[in-house]
C-alpha positions in Angstrom: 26.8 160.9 161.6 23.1 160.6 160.2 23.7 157.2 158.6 25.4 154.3 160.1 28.4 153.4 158.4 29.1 150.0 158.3 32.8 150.7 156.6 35.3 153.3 158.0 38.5 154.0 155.5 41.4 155.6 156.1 43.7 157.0 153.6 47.3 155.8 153.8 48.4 157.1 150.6 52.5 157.9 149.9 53.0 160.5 147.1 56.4 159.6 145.1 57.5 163.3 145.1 58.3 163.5 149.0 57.7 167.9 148.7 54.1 167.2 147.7 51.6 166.5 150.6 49.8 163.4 151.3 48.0 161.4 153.8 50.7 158.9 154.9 53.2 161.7 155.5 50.9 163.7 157.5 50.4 160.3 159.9 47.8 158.3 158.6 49.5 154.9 159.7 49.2 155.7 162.8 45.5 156.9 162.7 44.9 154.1 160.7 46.3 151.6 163.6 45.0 153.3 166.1 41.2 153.0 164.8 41.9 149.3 164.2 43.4 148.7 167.7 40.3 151.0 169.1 37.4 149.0 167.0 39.3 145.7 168.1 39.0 146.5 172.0 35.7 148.1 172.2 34.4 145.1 170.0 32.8 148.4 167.7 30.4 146.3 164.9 32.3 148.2 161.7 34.8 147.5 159.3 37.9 149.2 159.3 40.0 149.6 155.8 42.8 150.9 155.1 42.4 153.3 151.3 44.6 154.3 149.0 43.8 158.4 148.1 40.8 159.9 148.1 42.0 162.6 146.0 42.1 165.0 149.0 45.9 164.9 149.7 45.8 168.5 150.6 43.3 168.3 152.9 44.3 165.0 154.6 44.7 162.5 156.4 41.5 161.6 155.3 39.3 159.3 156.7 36.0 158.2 154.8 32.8 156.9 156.7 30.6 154.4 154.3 28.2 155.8 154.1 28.6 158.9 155.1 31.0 162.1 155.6 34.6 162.7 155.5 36.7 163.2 158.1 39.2 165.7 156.5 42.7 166.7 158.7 42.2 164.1 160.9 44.5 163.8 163.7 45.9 160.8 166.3 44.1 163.1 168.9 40.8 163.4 167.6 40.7 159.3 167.6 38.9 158.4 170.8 36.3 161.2 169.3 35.8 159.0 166.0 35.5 155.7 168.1 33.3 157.4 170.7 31.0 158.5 167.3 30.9 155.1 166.2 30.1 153.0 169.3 27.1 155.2 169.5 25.9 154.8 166.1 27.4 151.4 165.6 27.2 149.3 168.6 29.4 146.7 169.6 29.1 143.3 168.3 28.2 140.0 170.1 31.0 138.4 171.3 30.4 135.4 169.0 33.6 136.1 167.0 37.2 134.9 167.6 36.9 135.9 171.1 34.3 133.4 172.0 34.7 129.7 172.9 34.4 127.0 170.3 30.7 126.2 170.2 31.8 122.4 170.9 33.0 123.8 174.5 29.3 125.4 175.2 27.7 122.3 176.1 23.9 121.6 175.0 
């Protein structure tokens, strides 16, 4: 990761025929839950999106970093690598989201 991506998409993508290959069929849901779930608890400052097709169905699941590379054949196993990447070139956010108190409750 040279750039830091501010977006990370992940391909969840159904093909009609079920004989041809595509993201969702290889797993992407789950890949694509897990990196929001993962994001979520280590408060990682990107965007997660779930995509539909990259045009890559025989390569996939794919996962897209904006900007940046693809993540081609990605797996539920190579997860905590992806979040690991993008805490490090990310960061975390501020807890100044949902998961901090109203400002009224801060006092002055």
């Amino acid at each position: 990761m040279d750039q830091r991506p501010n977006k990370i998409l992940i391909c969840v993508n159904r093909r009609f025929k079920h004989d041809e290959p595509s993201c969702a069929a290889r797993g992407s849901f789950a890949i694509a839950e897990a990196l929001e779930n993962g994001v979520k608890d280590r408060n990682i400052d990107i965007e997660v999106e779930r995509f539909v097709c990259f045009g890559q169905c025989h390569k996939g699941p794919t996962v897209k970093l904006v900007p940046g590379d693809f993540i081609l054949g990605a797996a539920p196993d190579m997860v905590d690598g992806i979040l690991d990447k993008l805490e490090a070139t990310c960061g975390t956010k501020e807890d100044s989201g949902e998961n901090a108190p109203p400002a009224h409750l801060l006092g002055s």
